[in-house]
N, C-alpha and C positions, 0 to 999 in steps of 0.2 A: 504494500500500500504506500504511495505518496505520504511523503513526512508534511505536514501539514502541521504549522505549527502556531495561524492566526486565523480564525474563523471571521473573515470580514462581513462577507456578505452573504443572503442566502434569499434565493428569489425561484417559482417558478415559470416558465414562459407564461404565454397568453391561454394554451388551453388546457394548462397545469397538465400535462403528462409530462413534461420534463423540471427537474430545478437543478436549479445552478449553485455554483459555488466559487465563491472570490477568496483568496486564500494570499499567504506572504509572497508565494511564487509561481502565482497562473490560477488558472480556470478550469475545473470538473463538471462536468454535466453528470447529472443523471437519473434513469427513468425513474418514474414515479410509481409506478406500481410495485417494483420490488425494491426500489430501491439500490439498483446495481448502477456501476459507473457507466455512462457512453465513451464520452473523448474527455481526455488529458491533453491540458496544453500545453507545451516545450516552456521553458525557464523566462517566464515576462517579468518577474520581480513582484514588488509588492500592487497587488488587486484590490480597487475601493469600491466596485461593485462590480457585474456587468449582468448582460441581458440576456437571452438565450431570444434568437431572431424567431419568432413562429413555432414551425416542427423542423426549421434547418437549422443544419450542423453549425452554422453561426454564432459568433454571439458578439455583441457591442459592449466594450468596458471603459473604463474611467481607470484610471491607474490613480495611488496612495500619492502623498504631499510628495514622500521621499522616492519616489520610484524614479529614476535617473534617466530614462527613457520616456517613458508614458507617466506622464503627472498627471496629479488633479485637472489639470487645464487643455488636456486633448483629451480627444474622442478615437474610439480605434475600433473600426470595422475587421473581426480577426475570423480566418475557416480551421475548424478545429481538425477537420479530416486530413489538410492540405501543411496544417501547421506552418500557415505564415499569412502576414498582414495583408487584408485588400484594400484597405484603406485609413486615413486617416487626417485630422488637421487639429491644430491649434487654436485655444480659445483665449482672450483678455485676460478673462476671471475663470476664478474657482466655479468646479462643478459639482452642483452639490445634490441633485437627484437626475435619474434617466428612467422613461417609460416608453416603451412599443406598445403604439397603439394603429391597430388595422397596417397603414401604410404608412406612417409617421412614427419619426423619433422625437421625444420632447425631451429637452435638453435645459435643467432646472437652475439656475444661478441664484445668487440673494435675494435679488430684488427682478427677475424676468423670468419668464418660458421662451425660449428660444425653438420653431417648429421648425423642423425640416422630411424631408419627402424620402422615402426608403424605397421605391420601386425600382428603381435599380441597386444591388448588394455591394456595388463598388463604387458606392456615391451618396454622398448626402446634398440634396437640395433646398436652399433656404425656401420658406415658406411662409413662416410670419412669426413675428413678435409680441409676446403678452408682458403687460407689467403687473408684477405681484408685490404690489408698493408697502406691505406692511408685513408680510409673513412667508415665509418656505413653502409652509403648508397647502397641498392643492393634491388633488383628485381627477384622473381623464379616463375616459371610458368612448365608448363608440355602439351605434347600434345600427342595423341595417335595416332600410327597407325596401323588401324584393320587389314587390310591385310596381314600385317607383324608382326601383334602381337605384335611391340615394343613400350616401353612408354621412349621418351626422354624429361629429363628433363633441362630445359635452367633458366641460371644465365646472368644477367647483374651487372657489378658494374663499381665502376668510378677509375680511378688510374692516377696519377697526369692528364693529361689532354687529356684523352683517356676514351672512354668508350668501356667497354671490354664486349662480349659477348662470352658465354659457351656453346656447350650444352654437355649432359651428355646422356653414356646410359647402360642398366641393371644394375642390382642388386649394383654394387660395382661403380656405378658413375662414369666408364670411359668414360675421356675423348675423347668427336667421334668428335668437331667441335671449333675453338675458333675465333674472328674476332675482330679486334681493329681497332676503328676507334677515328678518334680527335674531342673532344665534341665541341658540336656547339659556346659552352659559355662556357668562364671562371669558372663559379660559377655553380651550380645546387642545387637545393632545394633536388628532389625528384624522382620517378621513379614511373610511373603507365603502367602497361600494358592492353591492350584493348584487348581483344583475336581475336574477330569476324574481328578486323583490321589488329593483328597480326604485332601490331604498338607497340614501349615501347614512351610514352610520358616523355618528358623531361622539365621543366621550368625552366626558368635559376633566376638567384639568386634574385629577384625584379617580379618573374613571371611577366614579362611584355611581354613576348613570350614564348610559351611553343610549342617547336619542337615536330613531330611523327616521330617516325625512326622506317625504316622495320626492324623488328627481322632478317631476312633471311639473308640481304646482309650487313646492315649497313646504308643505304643509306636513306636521309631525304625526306619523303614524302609528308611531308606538316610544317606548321606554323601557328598556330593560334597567334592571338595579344591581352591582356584582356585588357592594360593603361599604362600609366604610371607612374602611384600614386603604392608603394609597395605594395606588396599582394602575401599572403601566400597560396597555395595551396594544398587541403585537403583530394580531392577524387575527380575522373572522372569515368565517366560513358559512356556509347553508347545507344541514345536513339530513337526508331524508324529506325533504321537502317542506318538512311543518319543525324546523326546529333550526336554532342557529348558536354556534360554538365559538366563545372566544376565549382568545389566550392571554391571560394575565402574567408578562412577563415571565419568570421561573418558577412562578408558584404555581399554579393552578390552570384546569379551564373548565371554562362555566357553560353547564349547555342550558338554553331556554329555550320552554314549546313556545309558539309562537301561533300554536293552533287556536284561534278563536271558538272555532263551535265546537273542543274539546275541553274548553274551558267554564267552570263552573266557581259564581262566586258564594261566600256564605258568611257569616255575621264579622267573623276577622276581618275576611278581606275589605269586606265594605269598610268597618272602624278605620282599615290601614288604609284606604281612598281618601277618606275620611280627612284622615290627618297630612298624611302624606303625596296623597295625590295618587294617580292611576301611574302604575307600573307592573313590569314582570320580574319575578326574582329567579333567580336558573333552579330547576328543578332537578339537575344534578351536576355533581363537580368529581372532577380528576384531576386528584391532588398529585404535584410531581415526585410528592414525599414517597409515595405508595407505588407510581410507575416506576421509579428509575431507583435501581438497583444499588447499590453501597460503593463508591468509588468510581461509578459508572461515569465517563466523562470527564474525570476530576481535573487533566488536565487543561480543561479548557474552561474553567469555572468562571472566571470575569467574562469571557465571552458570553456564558447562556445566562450569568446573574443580568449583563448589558442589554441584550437582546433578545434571550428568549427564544420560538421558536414562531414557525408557521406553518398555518395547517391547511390541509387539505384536506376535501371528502367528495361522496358518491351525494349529489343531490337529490337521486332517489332511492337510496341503501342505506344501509347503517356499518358501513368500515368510515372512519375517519384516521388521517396521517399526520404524524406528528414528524416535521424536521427540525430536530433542536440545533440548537447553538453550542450543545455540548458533543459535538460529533457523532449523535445517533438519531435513526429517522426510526418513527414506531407506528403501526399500523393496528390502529384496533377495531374491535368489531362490538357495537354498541346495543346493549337489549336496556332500550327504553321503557319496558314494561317493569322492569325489575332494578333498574337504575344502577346496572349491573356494566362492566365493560372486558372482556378476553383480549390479550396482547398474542393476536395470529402472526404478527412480524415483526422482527428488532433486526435492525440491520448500522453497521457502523461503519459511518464512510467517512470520516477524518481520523485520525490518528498520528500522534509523534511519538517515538522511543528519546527518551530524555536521558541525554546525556550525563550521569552524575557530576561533572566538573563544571556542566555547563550552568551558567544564570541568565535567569530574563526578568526583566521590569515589570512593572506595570504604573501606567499615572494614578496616581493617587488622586487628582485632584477632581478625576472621572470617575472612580470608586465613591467619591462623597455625591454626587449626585445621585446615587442611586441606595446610598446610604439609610434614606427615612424610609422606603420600602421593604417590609418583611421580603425574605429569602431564605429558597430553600437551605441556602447556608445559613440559613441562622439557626443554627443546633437548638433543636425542640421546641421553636416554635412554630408549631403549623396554625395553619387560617382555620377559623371557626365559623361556622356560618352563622351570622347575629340576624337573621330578618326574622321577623315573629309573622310580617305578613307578607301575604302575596296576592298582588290582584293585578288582574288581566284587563287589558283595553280593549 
């Protein structure tokens, strides 16, 4: 196995059957279902993220500050089969997010979205320019319509206290649709879109609720609740159609039905509406204390305490996948009836043999951010589930 000694990034393509892997010295793919490697890429140095192009052997990365070749500041179109560059160029500024979306690369800076055109693999094409004058934070997705042959593609981002939605349409990104509406919360962490819901999820700054707002109108469709102990959220998913799973950093994940007409209210829940307002509480949790085995991962513990993992699942089954941050992807198969879950696959695809002589750092001053949040490494303490009520919207 590749010595693999910095878990940077970990992303799947656009129709999750493959994810990626950004590492101190190149790029892993690998399928989704088992969890086995595709392509290794030859020695690129330190990886800040990249992308895996569709279902081809492609992938588009961003190289670390220190990478001597490929910096933060280029873009680098690489073929993983062929093992060398098809393209690339340099940028002003630092790059600090990249998404494929349909035919387009958006290319995330501090304060802009920068689009350009993927329809040829040995080229990128400028397309248009977004300004994102207050925040990082932003959300793109695309959706087709056959009948009319048009593919629009939709933006969300946050501007002082409004969350603003886009959508765009042909070639040159014109704008057809825009809707501002005022964020539910002050603060927001992040931005996940569910398609099959056609919801963008929202957690506000302590995820201690994380809103669904309809793409379409603006308007809040639901509220899930995780705690109220801090907690960072990492990736959601839609599992089995009527339920949806997300990942609270190293600790835990929370699944909620989302079923309405299996949902029955009764004298609690009303009191808990009552006081608290209409929410759903996850009606079950998998604790990482109880998945993940004694030592399991150990070396890479700042990595999965930083980032956590992401999930993946069958939108009308019950396996859901877990690819942590601790170099192991886990596949389980979930009995909702019994709030019960079987670990069918554990598969480990980072790994370092550690040098006894050898030392490595870590900043400390990135360990304190992440400090007020329970973790799994915090010896004996695990999460307690405090909600006394649950009531369904």
């Amino acid at each position: 196995m590749t010595q693999i000694y910095k878990i940077n990034h970990l992303e799947f393509n656009s129709s999750k059957s493959q994810f990626c892997l950004s590492y101190n010295d190149g790029i892993i793919t690998y399928n989704t279902n088992n969890f086995k490697e595709r392509y290794n890429s030859n020695n690129l140095g330190n990886i800040f993220l990249a992308k895996i192009v569709h279902e081809l052997n492609i992938v588009i990365f961003v190289g670390s500050d220190n990478n001597e070749l490929y910096n933060n500041r280029k873009i680098v179109i690489y073929d993983l089969i062929n093992q060398k560059i098809i393209y690339s160029t340099p940028f002003q500024n630092k790059i600090t997010s990249l998404k494929i979306v349909n035919k387009y690369v958006i290319i995330g800076f501090q304060t802009e979205l920068k689009i350009f055109s993927l329809e040829k693999k040995d080229n990128l094409i400028p397309i248009k320019e977004i300004s994102l004058p207050e925040s990082e934070l932003y959300e793109v997705w695309y959706k087709s319509f056959d009948l009319l042959s048009i593919v629009k593609i939709f933006l969300v981002y946050l501007f002082e206290d409004e969350i603003c939605f886009s959508s765009f349409i042909g070639n040159e990104w014109n704008l057809d649709k825009k809707i501002d509406i005022k964020s539910p919360t002050p603060k927001i962490q992040n931005f996940f879109y569910i398609d099959k819901l056609n919801q963008i999820f929202i957690p506000d700054e302590k995820a201690s609720y994380i809103y669904g707002i309809n793409t379409n109108n603006g308007k809040q469709k639901i509220r899930l609740y995780r705690g109220n102990n801090p907690g960072i959220i990492t990736s959601m998913t839609l599992l089995n159609k009527n339920y949806i799973a997300i990942n609270n950093l190293n600790i835990a994940i929370h699944i909620y039905d989302i079923n309405e007409g299996s949902n029955k209210l009764n004298i609690s829940n009303l009191f808990g509406s009552f006081i608290y307002g209409n929410y759903i509480s996850s009606f079950m949790t998998i604790n990482y204390y109880d998945l993940i085995m004694e030592n399991e991962g150990e070396f890479y513990e700042y990595d999965f305490q930083k980032k956590g993992a992401i999930l993946n699942s069958e939108e009308d089954g019950t396996e859901l996948s877990i690819i942590a941050y601790n170099g192991n992807a886990y596949k389980l198969k979930i009995n909702f009836f019994k709030k019960e879950y079987d670990i069918i696959l554990k598969e480990k695809f980072a790994e370092y043999q550690i040098n006894q002589n050898e030392e490595y750092n870590i900043n400390d001053s990135e360990i304190n951010i992440y400090s007020s949040y329970l973790s799994k490494f915090d010896k004996g303490k695990k999460n307690e589930n405090k909600e006394k009520f649950v009531v369904y919207k």
